[in-house]
C-alpha positions in Angstrom: 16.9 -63.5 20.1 16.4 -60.2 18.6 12.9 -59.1 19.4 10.8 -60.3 22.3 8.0 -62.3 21.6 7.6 -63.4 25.3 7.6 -61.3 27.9 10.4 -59.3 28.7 11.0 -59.0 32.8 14.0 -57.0 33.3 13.4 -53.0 34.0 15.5 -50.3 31.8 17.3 -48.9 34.8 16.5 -49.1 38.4 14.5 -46.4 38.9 11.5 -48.4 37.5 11.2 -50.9 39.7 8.6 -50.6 42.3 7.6 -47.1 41.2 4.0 -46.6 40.9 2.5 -44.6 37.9 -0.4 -42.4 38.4 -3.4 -42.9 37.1 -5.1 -40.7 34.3 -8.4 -41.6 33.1 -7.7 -39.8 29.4 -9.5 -42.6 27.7 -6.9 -42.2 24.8 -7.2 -38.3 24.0 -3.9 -37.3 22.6 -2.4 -40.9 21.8 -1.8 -39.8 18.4 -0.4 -36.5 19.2 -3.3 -35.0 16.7 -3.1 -31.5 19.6 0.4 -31.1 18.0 1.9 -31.4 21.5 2.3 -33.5 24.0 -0.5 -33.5 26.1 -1.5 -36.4 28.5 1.7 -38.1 27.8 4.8 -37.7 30.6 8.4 -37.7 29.3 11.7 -38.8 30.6 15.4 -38.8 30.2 18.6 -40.1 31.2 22.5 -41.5 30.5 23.6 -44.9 30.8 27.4 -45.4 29.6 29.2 -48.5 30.0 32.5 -46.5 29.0 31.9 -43.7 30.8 29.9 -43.8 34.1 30.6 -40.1 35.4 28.1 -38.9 32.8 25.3 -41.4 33.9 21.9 -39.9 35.5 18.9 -41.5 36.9 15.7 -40.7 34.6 14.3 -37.1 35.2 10.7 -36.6 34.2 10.1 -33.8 31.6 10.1 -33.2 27.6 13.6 -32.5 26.4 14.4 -30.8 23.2 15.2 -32.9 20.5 14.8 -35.8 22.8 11.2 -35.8 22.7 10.0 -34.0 19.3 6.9 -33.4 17.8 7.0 -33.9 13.8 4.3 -31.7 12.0 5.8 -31.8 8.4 3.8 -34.1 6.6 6.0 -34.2 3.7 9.1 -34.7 5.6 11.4 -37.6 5.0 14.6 -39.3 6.9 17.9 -38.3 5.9 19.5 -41.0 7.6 17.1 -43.8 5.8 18.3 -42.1 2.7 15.0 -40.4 2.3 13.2 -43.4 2.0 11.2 -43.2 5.6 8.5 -40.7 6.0 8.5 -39.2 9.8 4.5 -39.2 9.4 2.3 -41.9 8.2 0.2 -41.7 5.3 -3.0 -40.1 7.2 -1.5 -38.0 10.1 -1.1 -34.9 10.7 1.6 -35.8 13.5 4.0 -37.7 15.2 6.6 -37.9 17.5 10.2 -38.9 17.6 11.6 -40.0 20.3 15.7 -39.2 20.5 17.7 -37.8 17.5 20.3 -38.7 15.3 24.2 -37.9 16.6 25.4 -34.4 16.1 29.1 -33.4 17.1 28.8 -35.8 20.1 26.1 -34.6 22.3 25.1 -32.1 19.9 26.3 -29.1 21.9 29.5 -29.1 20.7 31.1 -31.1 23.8 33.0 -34.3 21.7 32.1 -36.8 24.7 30.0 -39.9 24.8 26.6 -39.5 24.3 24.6 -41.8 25.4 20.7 -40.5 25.0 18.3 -42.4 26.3 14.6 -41.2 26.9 11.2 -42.8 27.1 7.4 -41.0 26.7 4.5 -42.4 28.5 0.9 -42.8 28.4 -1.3 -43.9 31.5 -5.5 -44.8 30.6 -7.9 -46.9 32.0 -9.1 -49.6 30.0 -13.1 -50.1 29.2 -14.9 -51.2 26.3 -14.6 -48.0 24.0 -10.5 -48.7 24.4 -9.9 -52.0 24.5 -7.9 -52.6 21.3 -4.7 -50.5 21.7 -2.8 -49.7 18.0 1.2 -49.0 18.1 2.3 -47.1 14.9 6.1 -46.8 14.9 9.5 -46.4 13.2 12.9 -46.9 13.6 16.4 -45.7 13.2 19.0 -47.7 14.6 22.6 -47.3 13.8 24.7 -50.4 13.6 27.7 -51.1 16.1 29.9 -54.1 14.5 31.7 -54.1 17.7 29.3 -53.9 20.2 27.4 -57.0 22.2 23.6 -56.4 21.3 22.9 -55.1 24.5 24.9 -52.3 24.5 24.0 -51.4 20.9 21.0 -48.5 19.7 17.9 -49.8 21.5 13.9 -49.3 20.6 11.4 -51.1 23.7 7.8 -50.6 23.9 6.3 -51.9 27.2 3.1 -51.8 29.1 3.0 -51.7 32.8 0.2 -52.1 35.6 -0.7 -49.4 37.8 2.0 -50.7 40.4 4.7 -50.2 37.9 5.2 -53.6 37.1 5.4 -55.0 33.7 2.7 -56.4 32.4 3.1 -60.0 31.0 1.7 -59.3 27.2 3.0 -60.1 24.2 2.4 -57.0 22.8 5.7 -55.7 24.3 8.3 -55.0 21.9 12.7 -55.0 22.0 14.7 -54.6 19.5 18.9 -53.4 19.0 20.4 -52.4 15.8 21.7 -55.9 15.2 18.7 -56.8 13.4 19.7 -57.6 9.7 17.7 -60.9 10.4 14.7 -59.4 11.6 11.8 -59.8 9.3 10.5 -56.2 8.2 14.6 -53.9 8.7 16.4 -52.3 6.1 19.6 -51.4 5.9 21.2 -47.9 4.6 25.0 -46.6 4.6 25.0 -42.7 4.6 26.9 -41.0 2.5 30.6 -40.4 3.7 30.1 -43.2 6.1 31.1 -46.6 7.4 28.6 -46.9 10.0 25.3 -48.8 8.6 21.8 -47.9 9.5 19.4 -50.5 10.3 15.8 -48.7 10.2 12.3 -49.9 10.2 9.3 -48.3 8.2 6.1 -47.8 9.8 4.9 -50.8 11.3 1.3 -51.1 12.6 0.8 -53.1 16.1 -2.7 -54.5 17.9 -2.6 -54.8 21.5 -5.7 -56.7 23.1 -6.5 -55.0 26.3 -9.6 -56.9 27.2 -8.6 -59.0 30.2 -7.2 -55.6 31.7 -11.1 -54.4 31.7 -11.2 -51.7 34.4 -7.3 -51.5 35.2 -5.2 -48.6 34.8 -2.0 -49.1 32.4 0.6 -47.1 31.2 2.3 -47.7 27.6 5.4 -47.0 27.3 8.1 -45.9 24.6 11.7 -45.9 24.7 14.6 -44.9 22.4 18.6 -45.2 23.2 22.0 -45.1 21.4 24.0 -47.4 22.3 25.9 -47.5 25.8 29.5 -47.1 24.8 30.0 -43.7 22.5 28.9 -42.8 19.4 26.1 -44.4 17.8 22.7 -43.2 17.7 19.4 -44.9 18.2 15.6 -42.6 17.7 12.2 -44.0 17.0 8.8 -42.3 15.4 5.6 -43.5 16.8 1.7 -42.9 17.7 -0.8 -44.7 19.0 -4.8 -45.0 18.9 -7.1 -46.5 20.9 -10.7 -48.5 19.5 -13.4 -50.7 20.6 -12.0 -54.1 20.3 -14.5 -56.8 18.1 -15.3 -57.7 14.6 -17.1 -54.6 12.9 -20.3 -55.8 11.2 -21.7 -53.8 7.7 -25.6 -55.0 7.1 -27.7 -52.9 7.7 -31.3 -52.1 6.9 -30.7 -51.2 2.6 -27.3 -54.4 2.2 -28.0 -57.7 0.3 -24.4 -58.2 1.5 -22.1 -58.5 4.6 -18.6 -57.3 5.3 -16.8 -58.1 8.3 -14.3 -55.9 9.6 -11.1 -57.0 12.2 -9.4 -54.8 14.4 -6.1 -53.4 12.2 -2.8 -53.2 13.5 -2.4 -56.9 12.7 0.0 -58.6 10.3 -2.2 -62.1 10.4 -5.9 -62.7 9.8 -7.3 -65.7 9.3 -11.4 -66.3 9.0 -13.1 -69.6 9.6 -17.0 -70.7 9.1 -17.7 -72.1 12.7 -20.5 -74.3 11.1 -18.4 -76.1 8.2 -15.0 -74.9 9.8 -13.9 -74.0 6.2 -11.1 -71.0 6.2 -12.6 -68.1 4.3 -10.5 -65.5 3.8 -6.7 -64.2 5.5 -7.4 -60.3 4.9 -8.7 -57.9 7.4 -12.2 -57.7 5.9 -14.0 -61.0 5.0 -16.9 -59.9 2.3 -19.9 -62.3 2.6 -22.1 -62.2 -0.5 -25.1 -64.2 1.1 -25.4 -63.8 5.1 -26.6 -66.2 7.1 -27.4 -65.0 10.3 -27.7 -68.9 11.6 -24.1 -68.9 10.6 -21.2 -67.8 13.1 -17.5 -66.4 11.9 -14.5 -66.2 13.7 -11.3 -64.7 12.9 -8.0 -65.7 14.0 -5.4 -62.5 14.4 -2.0 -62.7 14.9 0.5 -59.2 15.6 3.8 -58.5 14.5 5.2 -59.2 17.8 3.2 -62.8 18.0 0.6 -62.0 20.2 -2.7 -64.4 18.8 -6.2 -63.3 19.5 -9.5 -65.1 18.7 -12.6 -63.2 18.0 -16.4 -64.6 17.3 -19.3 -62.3 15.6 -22.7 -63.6 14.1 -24.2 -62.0 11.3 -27.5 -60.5 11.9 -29.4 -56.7 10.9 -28.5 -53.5 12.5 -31.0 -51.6 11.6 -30.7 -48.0 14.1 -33.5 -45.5 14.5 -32.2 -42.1 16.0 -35.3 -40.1 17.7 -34.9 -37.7 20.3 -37.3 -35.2 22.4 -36.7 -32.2 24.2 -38.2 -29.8 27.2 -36.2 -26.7 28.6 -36.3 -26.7 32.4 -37.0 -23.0 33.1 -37.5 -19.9 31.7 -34.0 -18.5 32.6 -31.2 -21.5 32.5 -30.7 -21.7 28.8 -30.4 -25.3 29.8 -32.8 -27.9 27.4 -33.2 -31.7 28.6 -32.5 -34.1 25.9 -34.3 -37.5 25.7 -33.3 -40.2 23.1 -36.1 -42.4 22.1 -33.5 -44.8 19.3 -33.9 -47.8 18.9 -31.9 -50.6 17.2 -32.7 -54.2 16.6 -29.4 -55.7 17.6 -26.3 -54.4 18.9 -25.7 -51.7 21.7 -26.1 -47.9 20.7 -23.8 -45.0 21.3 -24.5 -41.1 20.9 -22.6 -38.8 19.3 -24.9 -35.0 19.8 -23.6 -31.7 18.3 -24.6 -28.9 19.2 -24.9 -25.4 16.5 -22.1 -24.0 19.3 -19.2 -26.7 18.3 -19.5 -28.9 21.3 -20.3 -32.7 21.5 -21.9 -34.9 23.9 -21.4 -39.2 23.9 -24.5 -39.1 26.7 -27.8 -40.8 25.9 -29.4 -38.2 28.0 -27.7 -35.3 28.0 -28.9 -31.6 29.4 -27.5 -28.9 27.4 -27.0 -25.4 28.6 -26.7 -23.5 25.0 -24.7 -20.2 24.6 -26.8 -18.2 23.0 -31.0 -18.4 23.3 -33.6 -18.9 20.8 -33.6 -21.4 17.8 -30.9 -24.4 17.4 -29.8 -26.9 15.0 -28.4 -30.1 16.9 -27.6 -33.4 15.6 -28.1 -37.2 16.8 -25.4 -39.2 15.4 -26.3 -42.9 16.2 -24.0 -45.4 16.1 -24.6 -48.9 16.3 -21.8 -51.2 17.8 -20.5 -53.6 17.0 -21.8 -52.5 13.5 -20.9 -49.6 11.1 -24.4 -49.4 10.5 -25.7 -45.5 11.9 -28.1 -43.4 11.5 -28.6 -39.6 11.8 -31.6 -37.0 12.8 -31.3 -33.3 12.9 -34.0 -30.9 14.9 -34.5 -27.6 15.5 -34.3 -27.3 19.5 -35.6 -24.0 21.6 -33.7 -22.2 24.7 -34.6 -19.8 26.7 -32.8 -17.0 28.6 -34.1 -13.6 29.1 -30.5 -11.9 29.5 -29.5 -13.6 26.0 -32.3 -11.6 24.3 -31.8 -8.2 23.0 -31.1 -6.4 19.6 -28.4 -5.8 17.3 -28.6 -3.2 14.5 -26.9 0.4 13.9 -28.0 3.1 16.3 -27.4 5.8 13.8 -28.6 5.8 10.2 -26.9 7.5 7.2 -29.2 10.6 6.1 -32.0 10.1 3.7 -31.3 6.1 4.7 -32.3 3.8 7.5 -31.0 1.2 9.7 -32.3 -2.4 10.3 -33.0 -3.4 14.2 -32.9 -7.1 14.4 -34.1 -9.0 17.6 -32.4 -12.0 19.2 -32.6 -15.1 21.3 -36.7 -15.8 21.6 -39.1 -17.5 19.4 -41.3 -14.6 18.5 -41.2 -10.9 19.3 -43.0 -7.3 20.1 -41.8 -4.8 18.9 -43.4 -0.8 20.3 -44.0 0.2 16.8 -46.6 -2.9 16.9 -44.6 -5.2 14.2 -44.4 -9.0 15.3 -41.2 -9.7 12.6 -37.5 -10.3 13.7 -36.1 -7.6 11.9 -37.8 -3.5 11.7 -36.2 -1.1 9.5 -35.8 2.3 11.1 -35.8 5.9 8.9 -36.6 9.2 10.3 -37.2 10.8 12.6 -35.8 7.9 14.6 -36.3 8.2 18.2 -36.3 5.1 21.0 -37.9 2.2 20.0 -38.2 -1.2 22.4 -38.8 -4.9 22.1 -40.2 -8.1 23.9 -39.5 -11.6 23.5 -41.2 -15.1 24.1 -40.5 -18.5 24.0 -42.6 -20.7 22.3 -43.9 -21.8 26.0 -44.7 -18.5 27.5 -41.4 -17.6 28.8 -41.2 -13.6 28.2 -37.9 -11.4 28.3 -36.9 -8.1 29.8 -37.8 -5.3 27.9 -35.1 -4.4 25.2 -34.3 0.2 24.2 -32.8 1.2 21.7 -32.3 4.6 21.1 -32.0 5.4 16.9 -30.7 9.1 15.3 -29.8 10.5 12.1 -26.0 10.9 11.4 -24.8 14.3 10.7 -24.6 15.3 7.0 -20.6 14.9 5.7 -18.7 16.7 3.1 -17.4 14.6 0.0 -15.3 17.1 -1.9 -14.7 15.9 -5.9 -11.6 17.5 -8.0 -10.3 17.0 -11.5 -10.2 18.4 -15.3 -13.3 16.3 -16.8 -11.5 17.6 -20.1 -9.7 15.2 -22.8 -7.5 16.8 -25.0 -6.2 14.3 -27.8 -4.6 11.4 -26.5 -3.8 12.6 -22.8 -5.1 11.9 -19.4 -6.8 13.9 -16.7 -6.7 13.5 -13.3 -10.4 12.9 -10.6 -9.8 12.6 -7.0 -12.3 12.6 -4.3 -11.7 13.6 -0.4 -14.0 13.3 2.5 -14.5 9.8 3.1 -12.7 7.0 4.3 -12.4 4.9 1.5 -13.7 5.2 -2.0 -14.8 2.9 -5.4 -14.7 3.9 -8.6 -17.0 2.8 -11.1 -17.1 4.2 -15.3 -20.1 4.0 -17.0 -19.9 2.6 -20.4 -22.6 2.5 -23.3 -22.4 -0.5 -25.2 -25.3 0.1 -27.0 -28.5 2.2 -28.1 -30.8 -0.6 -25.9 -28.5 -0.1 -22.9 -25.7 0.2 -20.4 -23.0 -1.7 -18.6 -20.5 -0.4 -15.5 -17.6 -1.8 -15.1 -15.5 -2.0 -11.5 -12.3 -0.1 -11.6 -10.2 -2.4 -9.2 -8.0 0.7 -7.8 -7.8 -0.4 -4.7 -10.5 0.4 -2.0 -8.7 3.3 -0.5 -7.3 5.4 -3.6 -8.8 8.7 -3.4 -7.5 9.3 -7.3 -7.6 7.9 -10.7 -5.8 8.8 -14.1 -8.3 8.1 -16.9 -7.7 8.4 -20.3 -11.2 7.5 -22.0 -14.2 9.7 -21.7 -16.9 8.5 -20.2 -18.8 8.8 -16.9 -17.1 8.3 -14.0 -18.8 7.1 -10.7 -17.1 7.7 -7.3 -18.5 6.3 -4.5 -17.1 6.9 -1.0 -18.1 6.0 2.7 -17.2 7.5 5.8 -16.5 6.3 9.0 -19.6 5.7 10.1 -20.5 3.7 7.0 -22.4 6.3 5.2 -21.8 6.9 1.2 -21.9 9.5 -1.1 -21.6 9.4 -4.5 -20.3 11.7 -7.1 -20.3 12.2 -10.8 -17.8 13.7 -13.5 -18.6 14.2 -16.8 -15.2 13.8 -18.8 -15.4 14.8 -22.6 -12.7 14.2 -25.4 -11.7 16.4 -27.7 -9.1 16.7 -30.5 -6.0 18.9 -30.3 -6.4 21.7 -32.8 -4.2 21.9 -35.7 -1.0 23.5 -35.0 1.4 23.2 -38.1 2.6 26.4 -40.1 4.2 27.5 -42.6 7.0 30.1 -43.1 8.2 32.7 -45.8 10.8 32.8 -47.2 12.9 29.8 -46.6 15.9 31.7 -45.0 16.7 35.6 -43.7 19.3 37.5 -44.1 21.0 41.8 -43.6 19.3 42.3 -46.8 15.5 40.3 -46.7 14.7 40.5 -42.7 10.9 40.0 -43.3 9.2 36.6 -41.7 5.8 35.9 -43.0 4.4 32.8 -40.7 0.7 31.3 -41.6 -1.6 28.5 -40.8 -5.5 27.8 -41.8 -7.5 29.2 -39.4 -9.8 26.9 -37.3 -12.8 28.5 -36.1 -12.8 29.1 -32.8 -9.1 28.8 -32.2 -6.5 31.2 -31.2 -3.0 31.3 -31.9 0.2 32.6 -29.9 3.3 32.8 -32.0 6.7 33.1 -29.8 8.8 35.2 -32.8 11.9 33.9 -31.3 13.2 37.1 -30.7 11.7 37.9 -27.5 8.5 38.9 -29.8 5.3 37.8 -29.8 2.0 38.0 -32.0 -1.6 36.7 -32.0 -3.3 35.3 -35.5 -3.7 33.1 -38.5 -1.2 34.4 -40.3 1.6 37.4 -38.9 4.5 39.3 -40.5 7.3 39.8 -38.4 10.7 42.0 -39.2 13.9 41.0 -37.8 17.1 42.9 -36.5 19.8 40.8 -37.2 22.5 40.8 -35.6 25.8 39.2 -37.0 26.8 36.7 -35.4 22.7 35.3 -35.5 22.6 31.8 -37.6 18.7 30.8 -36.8 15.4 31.8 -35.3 13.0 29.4 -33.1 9.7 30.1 -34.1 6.7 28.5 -31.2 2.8 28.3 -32.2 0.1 27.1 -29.6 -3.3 26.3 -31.4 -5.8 27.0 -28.2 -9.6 25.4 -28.7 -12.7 27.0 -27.2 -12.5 23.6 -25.3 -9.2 24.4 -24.1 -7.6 22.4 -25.9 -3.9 23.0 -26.4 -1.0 21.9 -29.2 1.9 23.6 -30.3 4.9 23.2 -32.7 8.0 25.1 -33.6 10.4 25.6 -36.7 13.7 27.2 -37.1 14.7 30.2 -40.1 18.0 29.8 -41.0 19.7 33.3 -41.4 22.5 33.4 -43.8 25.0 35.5 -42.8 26.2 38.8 -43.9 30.3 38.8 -45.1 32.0 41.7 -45.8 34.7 42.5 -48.6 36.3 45.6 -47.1 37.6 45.7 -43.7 39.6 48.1 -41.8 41.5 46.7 -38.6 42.6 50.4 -38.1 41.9 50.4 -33.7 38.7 52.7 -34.3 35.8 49.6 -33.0 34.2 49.7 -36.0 35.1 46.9 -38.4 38.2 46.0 -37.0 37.9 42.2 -37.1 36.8 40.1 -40.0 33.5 37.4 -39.4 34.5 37.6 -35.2 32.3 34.8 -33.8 33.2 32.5 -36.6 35.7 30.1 -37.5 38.0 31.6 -40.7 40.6 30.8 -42.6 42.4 33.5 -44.7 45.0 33.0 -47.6 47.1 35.7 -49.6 47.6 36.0 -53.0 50.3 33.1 -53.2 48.7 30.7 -51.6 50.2 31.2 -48.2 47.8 30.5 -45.3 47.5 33.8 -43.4 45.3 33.1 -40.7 43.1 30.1 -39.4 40.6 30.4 -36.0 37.3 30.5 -34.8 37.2 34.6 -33.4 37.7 36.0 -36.7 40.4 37.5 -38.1 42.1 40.6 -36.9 44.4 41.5 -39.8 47.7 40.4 -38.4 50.1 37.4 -39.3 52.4 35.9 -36.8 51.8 39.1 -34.5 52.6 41.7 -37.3 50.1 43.9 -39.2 49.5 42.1 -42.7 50.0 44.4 -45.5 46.9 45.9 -47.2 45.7 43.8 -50.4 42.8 41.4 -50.9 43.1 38.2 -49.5 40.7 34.4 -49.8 38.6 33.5 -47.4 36.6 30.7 -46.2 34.0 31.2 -43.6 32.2 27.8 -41.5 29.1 27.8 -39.9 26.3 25.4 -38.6 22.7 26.2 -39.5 19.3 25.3 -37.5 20.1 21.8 -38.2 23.7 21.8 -37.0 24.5 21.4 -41.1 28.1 22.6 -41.6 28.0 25.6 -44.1 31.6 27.0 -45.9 31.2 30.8 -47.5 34.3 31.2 -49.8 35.0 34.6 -51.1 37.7 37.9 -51.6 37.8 40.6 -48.9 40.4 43.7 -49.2 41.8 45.0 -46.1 42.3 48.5 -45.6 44.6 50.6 -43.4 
C-alpha cells in the first residue's frame, strides 16, 4: 500500500519514541509561514543510509540551509517538475520546502551518499477557534527502479500527542516515490536523464481536531531521499488553522442561504435530514428558500480518507455591534471598553482596532492608547458559526497629561509666522486667550503657554513655548537678463539651500499662466533661451524663502554684412574701401587684417603689400546699444606682382625670381630650365644660365585655396 489511510505506528528513527514535545500554545500563528521565517515551528535533521552507516546521525534540532527553506518568490516554478509545479500556491505569499533536490552528492562537492532526511514541526493546543487543521503540500520524489519502497524518496506527515506518541488519525500521510498508481502523481524525466520524477501538485488536506479539544499536539512534516545513494526526495507545504463547522450566509438583508464546509476536502456530500434527499457534492450548498425547521448535514471525506459528519440548521444571524466607553483616571491613557452586541443566534467574537495598529479578540478589553486625545477604533463583530458581521466605528477619548504638549516651529521666517498646534486633550487654553487647536504666531514672538482638558475635567501640565524671529539671509541672484538673437544667457542664484524656478508666461491680454521648470530642486542655475520673467525661489535651512526676479529681454543681432572695393589688390591699386548701411545706434570695429584697425560705416584703408602676400582677412563686429554683438569676415585676394627683369648678380636685391612660389622656367627651345616652389635663382644644373629671356609659369592659391597659373617672359640680366 502506497499511502497510509490507517494509521501508521512505526516511528522515523528511534529517537522519537518516548520523547515528549513541549507544549506551545501559538494557537496557529505562523502555520503558514506568512512572517517569511520560521517562527513557532522547530526543525530537525539527520542521515539514515542502508549502504553506508558511518555517515548516519541521530536527529539534531535546528533549521539547516537548504534543508529547511523558506520560498518567497511567488512566481517561482520547479525545474525538476519541468516547470509545471509552482513552489507557492495561488494566494500565498510563502512557503516552505522541506529538503532539496541532489546537487554533486551532498551538494558540497563531497561525491558520497547523501541521504537527507529532515522534518519541521508545529506544537498548538487545540480549542474551538483551531479545531479544523488545513495541510497544503507538494511533492518531489525521484524514482528508484531498483529500490524496495521503503528505502526509496519518502514524504510523511504525522500528528503526535503531547507524550510523543502518534496519534491514531487518519489524517496522517506516507508516501515513497513508487507512486505511479497513486491517484493525484505525475511523472516527469528531466532532461539529460534516466531517473523519473514522480511529483505531486498542491494538494489541500482537512484534519478534524475536535475530539483532541484542549490537548496539545504537534504536526509534523518530513522529507527524505532515499536510503541507499543518490536519489532525492523534498516537499513544499503550509498549513492553517480554522474553526471547524458548516459556515452559515443569512443574515438580516438574504432571501437566500449558502452553506459553507470546511475546505481542505476532496469529498462533500449534503443531505436534507428531513426528506434525506442528497443535495449537492460541492463545498457550498446554495439554498434558494431556507427553512429554518429544516436541518442539513454534510458528509466530508479528505484525500487521505479520513470521513467527518457535520450538522447545521438554518436560521437568522442578524449581529448588532455597540460598544461604551469610560477612561479610568486622569493620567493612565488607559479607556475601559464595554461591548453591548447583540446577536439573535449564534456566539459572537470581537475583532477591536485601534487608530495605533493593534487589535484586540476581547469582549471587554481596556486599552492603554499611545498617544492622548481623540481616537478612531473599530468593532468588528463576527458572528459564528455565520459569515454574517457587522461593524461600528466611534470616536473614543484618552487622557494623559505628559502626552499633551505642542508641536510647531520655534522660529518664524521674517515678515512670516509659524503655527503652534496643541496636542493630546479635548479642548485647550491657550495665554493669548484663544480656545482653538492651532494659534498662528508673527512678531514680536515671545513665550506663549497652553492648557489642556479632557472632556471630563481632567486638566494637563502647563505647556511653554518660547517663539523668535529668524535672522534675515542673503539670497544673492547672477546672470545676463540679455538675449541676443538666438543665444542663451545664463541665471544662477546662491544663498539657499535649494531653489525652484518658475517663468512667467503671458498667454494672453486677459491674463497669465507660470509654468514649473522641473530643474531639479537643488540647481542653483538655469540656461534659458526665451525672454520672459524668470522666478527663483529658494529656501534656507531653516525653511525660510526668498524670491527673486530677472527680467530677460530679446533682441536681434545687428546687421553685420559688408561690402568691399575693389574686388582684388595689387603693387599697383593697394586701396581697400569697406562699407555697410549704418544702423542707428550701432558701432562698428573693422580688424583690417593687417594688424590695422578702424571704427565706422564705411573706412578706406591702404595696404603695403608685401610680395609674397596672396589675401587679406577682413573682421566686422556690429555692436547694439543693447549690447548686442555679430560679426563677419571676407577675404581680398591680392594678385601678385611678377617681374620681367631680374638680376641674380649676389647684390640682395632681385636676385631670385617669384621666391615663395612655385615656378617653372623654360628657354627659348623649349628646354625646361628650372621647376620648384622657392623661386628661381638663375642657375641650371648648378651653373649660371646665360642671360636671355626665358617662359615662365608662376602657381598660386588665392583666399579660397583656388589654384592660379601667371604665364609670362622675364629677361635675366648679369
Amino acid at each position: 500500500m502506497k499511502v497510509g489511510k490507517t494509521l501508521l505506528l512505526f516511528c522515523l528513527v528511534s529517537f522519537w519514541v518516548g520523547t515528549t514535545l513541549s507544549a506551545q500554545n501559538t494557537s496557529g500563528k505562523n502555520l503558514n509561514f506568512a512572517l517569511g521565517n520560521f517562527t513557532n515551528w522547530v526543525g530537525y535533521t539527520w542521515r539514515y543510509s542502508i549502504d553506508v552507516p558511518s555517515i548516519n546521525t541521530n536527529p539534531v534540532a535546528g533549521i539547516v540551509s537548504r534543508r529547511q527553506t523558506i520560498m518567497s518568490d511567488t512566481s517561482a516554478y520547479d525545474k525538476n517538475t519541468g516547470y509545471a509545479l509552482r513552489k507557492i500556491p495561488k494566494g500565498y505569499k510563502y512557503s516552505a520546502r522541506l529538503g532539496d533536490e541532489l546537487m554533486n552528492g551532498d551538494g558540497s562537492g563531497n561525491p558520497t551518499a547523501r541521504c537527507w532526511e529532515q522534518s519541521l514541526r508545529y506544537t498548538m493546543t487545540i480549542d474551538s477557534t483551531n479545531a479544523l487543521l488545513i495541510f497544503k503540500f507538494a511533492l518531489v520524489l525521484q524514482y528508484a527502479v531498483t529500490h524496495t519502497e521503503v528505502n526509496e524518496p519518502r514524504f510523511k506527515l504525522t500528528l503526535y500527542d503531547s507524550d510523543g506518541n502518534v496519534l491514531p488519525d487518519c489524517s496522517n500521510y506516507d508516501v515513497y516515490a513508487s507512486n505511479k498508481y497513486v491517484k493525484g502523481f505525475k511523472t516527469y524525466l528531466p532532461s539529460g536523464s534516466n531517473v523519473p520524477v514522480e511529483w505531486r501538485d498542491w494538494t489541500t488536506v482537512g484534519a478534524n481536531l475536535m475530539k483532541y479539544l484542549g490537548q496539545t499536539i504537534t504536526v509534523e512534516f518530513m522529507s527524505a531521499d532515499c536510503k541507499e545513494h543518490w536519489h532525492y526526495g523534498y516537499a513544499y507545504f503550509l498549513a492553517e488553522c480554522h474553526p471547524f463547522y458548516i459556515a452559515v450566509k443569512y443574515c438580516a438583508a438574504d432571501t437566500a442561504a449558502t452553506l459553507t464546509a470546511p475546505e481542505g476536502f476532496e469529498k462533500y456530500k449534503w443531505i436534507n435530514n428531513t426528506t434525506g434527499a442528497t443535495l449537492d457534492t460541492t463545498e457550498v450548498l446554495n439554498v434558494k428558500v431556507p427553512d429554518q425547521n429544516t436541518s442539513y448535514s454534510c458528509t466530508l471525506t479528505s484525500a487521505t480518507g479520513c470521513v467527518v459528519l457535520l450538522h447545521t440548521r438554518i436560521v437568522k444571524y442578524i449581529p448588532k455591534a455597540d460598544f461604551s466607553t469610560f477612561m479610568l483616571d486622569c493620567n493612565s491613557n488607559t479607556v475601559q471598553f464595554t461591548s453591548h452586541s447583540t446577536t439573535t443566534n449564534g456566539t459572537l467574537s470581537y475583532n477591536w482596532i485601534f487608530d495605533d495598529g493593534n487589535t484586540s479578540a476581547l469582549k471587554n478589553p481596556p486599552y492603554t492608547f499611545s498617544s492622548s486625545g481623540m481616537h478612531t477604533v473599530t468593532l468588528l463583530l463576527s458572528n459564528p458559526p455565520s459569515t454574517c458581521t457587522d461593524t461600528l466605528t466611534k470616536d473614543v477619548e484618552s487622557f494623559s497629561p505628559p502626552l499633551v504638549g505642542i508641536n510647531g516651529d520655534s522660529t518664524y521666517c521674517p515678515g512670516l509666522s509659524t503655527t503652534l498646534k496643541a496636542y493630546g486633550a479635548y479642548e485647550y487654553t491657550w495665554s493669548n486667550g484663544s480656545k482653538a487647536a492651532t494659534v498662528e504666531i508673527s512678531a514680536p514672538g515671545g513665550t506663549y503657554w497652553m492648557l489642556g482638558r479632557s472632556s471630563t475635567g481632567c486638566v494637563s501640565d502647563t505647556m511653554y513655548k518660547t517663539i523668535t524671529e529668524e535672522p534675515d539671509w542673503p539670497f544673492i541672484i547672477m546672470g545676463d537678463t540679455v538675449i541676443c538673437g538666438n543665444k542663451s544667457v545664463t541665471l544662477s542664484a546662491s544663498g539657499a539651500v535649494s531653489y525652484l524656478w518658475n517663468r512667467k508666461v503671458i498667454l494672453s491680454t486677459s491674463g497669465e499662466d507660470n509654468f514649473l521648470w522641473t530643474k531639479g530642486i537643488t540647481d542653483d542655475t538655469i540656461v534659458v533661451s526665451s525672454p520672459g520673467t524668470y522666478i527663483v525661489t529658494g529656501v534656507n535651512a531653516r525653511g525660510c524663502q526668498k524670491s527673486s526676479t530677472f527680467n530677460v529681454v530679446g533682441y536681434k543681432l545687428p546687421e553685420a554684412a559688408f561690402l568691399l572695393s575693389p574686388d582684388a589688390l595689387d603693387r599697383k591699386h593697394t586701396t581697400l574701401t569697406c562699407t555697410i548701411p549704418g544702423e542707428t545706434g550701432t558701432s562698428y570695429l573693422w580688424n583690417l587684417g593687417d594688424n590695422s584697425y578702424e571704427t565706422g560705416a564705411t573706412v578706406t584703408h591702404d595696404y603695403s603689400i608685401r610680395d609674397t602676400t596672396l589675401y587679406y582677412l577682413v573682421r566686422l563686429n556690429a555692436i547694439s546699444s543693447h549690447g548686442c554683438i555679430d560679426s563677419s569676415s571676407k577675404y581680398i585676394d591680392v594678385i601678385p606682382f611678377i617681374p620681367n627683369v631680374f638680376s641674380p648678380n649676389g647684390d640682395g636685391i632681385n636676385d631670385v625670381f617669384k621666391e615663395g612660389f612655385k615656378v617653372e622656367i623654360v628657354d627659348r627651345n623649349g628646354m625646361q630650365i628650372y621647376k620648384g616652389n622657392n623661386g628661381w635663382d638663375g642657375r641650371h644644373k648648378g651653373q649660371p644660365a646665360d642671360p636671355d629671356t626665358y617662359f615662365y609659369l608662376v602657381y598660386y592659391k588665392d583666399s579660397e585655396q583656388k589654384l592660379h597659373t601667371r604665364k609670362g617672359y622675364v629677361t635675366l640680366i648679369r
